[in-house]
C-alpha positions, 0 to 999 in steps of 0.5 A: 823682196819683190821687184818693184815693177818700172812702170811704177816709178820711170813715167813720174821720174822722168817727167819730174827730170824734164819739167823742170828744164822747160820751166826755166828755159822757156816759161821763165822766158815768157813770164819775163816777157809779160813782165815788161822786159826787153829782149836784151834783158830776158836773153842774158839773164835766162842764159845765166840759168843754163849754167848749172847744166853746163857745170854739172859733170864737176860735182856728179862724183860727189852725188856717187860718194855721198848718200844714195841716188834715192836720197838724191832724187827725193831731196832734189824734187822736195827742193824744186818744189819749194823753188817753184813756191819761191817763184810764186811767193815772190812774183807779185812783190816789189823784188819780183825779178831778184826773187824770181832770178834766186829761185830759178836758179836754185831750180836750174842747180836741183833740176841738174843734180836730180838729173845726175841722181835720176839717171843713175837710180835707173842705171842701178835699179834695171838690168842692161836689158830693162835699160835697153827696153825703157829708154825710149819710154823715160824719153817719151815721159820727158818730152810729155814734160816738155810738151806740159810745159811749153804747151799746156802751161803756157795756155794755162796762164793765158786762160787765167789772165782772162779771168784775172785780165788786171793782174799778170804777175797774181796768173804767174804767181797762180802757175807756179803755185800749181807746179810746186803743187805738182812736185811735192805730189811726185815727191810723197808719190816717190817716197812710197814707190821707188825702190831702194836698190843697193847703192854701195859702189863707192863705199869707203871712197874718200872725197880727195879719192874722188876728186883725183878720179875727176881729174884722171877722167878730164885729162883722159878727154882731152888726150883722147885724139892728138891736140890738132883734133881736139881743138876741132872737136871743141869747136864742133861741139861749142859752135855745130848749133851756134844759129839755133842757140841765136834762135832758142830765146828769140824764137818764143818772144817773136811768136808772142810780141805783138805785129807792131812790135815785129812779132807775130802776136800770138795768143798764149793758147795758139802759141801753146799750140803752134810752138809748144805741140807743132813745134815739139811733134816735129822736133821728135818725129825729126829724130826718129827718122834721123836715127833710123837713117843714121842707124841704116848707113852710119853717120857719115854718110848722113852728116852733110844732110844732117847739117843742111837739116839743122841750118836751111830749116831756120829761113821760116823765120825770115819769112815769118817775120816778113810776111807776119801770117794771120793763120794759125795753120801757116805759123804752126807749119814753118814751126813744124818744118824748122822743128822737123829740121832741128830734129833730124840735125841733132842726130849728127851732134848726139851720135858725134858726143856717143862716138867721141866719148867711146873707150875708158870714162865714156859716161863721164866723157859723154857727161862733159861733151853735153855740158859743153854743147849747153855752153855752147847754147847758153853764151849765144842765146845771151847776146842773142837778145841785145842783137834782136834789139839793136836790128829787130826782128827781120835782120835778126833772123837774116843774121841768124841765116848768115850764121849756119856757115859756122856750123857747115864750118865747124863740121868740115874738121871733124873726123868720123869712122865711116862704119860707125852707127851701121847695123853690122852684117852680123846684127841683119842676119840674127 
């Protein structure tokens, strides 16, 4: 049988992984916005929707055991497709929050199972080096999502409140129709087009048989360094992002609510673009650059400047919220920068998890270190809101300032092998 080719299925694959992670971290936010909510309720309640993410090392055995990762991602995009038609049908009823709430998180436990079966199909289907080839194009197709999300969307709903200026909750209902539109295309796209690898690994495997591997696999983790440092490793990986985890909710309410409000009273399309291309531009150029450092001289020797990057960059908020700039050029730029900043910063945090996870179960390991540092994002982000309201916007982001420490902190434990990340002398001279 011939080899379907890769460029048929990853683009589409890994924009339905990333699509539906912005909708629920960041469009669900400022719909909520629209619908009169306060800050305090939008950060707890979204920060709720970031469980499943946090969880989902626990039941990845069980997408292994039962069924195939085919099966999986087509019943999963079929799934979010109902659960944006969900939020459609519901955002204009009386019920319009507790329907809403249901079918995001329905959306959030699909979108975080279809990522498990996702990455494993691609793991199956290719070979070590068509992995190695595709990588940076399924991450490329998964920022498009993000960039369709933040951005494009988000414009969408402002183009349609000007023709239905009466009516927020009809433009939402509008939006998410079109998205569940979108998947169930990707769905019958998907049905004819991906391959059907063999997928027998965990054949005759029983689910107690599972269950005991899982148990093998989490004790192993925290055995991997003496008990002294695994505390700090925890630490690193809860708190090294503590102020932007305060900043991810905030940062898109600031931008839309009005001046009078302490915010900066973009339009929809203007903060489509500023934070949702701007923004996102940067926070990728941010990483490459990290990486092609951190790959030159190691880890080490880049942390504290990575650390510096992820924290000092988040003044532009102080000075937004100060100075509440008219210009859309102003706005976009200290976006920019502080996206730039997290960017580079978050090479330290990646590189960290793929350091600490090496050895026996370093999928699995590296697995739990992600669901913890989405723990670690989404117990702040759920305060975050309450905060803002209690100090508004200015002492909020000078609290936020105040709490780069703990990363600076929480780094100063940890222990790294200094040739880690370093292109070997060997690798040069090939």
């Amino acid at each position: 049988m011939k080899k379907k080719n890769p460029w048929a299925w990853i683009p589409t694959l890994y924009f339905a992984e990333g699509l539906p992670n912005v909708v629920v971290m960041t469009l669900a936010v400022v719909m909520y916005m629209e619908m009169g909510m306060t800050d305090t309720e939008i950060a707890l309640y979204t920060g709720w929707l970031g469980l499943p993410w946090v969880i989902k090392p626990l039941w990845s055995p069980f997408v292994d055991l039962f069924k195939t990762k085919r099966w999986w991602v087509l019943t999963m995009q079929l799934l979010l497709g109902a659960a944006f038609a969900g939020v459609a049908f519901t955002v204009t009823t009386d019920f319009w929050f507790q329907g809403t709430m249901f079918f995001f998180f329905v959306m959030a436990f699909s979108s975080a199972t279809h990522d498990i079966a996702a990455d494993g199909f691609y793991m199956i289907e290719l070979d070590s080096h068509d992995q190695s080839w595709f990588v940076g194009i399924r991450n490329t197709f998964y920022r498009i999502a993000v960039i369709f999300g933040q951005g494009v969307l988000v414009w969408a709903a402002g183009q349609l409140q000007e023709y239905f200026p009466d009516s927020k909750a009809f433009t939402w209902s509008l939006i998410f129709f079109g998205l569940a539109g979108i998947f169930i295309a990707i769905w019958l796209y998907h049905r004819f087009v991906m391959p059907r690898p063999a997928d027998r690994h965990n054949e005759g495997q029983t689910a107690a048989d599972v269950a005991r591997g899982l148990w093998q696999m989490l004790s192993s983790f925290f055995t991997k360094v003496p008990l002294k440092q695994i505390f700090f490793v925890l630490l690193f990986l809860l708190l090294y992002r503590f102020p932007e985890a305060m900043l991810t909710k905030m940062a898109s309410t600031f931008l839309l609510r009005p001046m009078e409000e302490g915010g900066l009273g973009l339009t929809k399309e203007a903060f489509g673009l500023a934070y949702g291309t701007v923004g996102l531009i940067g926070l990728l150029l941010g990483g490459i650059v990290g990486g092609m450092l951190a790959s030159r001289d190691g880890l080490k020797r880049w942390l504290w400047p990575f650390v510096c990057a992820i924290t000092l960059p988040d003044i532009v908020y102080v000075y937004l919220s100060i100075a509440q700039p008219g210009s859309l050029w102003i706005v976009s730029a200290c976006l920019f920068v502080e996206q730039f900043g997290y960017g580079l910063g978050f090479t330290a945090l990646t590189l960290y998890m793929l350091y600490f996870s090496q050895g026996e179960f370093k999928t699995s390991h590296y697995a739990i270190c992600t669901g913890l540092t989405y723990l670690g994002l989404m117990l702040p982000g759920m305060v975050s809101g309450w905060i803002k309201d209690m100090v508004g916007y200015r002492d909020f982001f000078i609290i936020v300032m105040f709490l780069c420490i703990i990363t600076f902190a929480v780094t100063a434990f940890i222990k790294i092998d200094p040739e880690f990340g370093k292109k070997k002398k060997e690798d040069t001279a090939s």
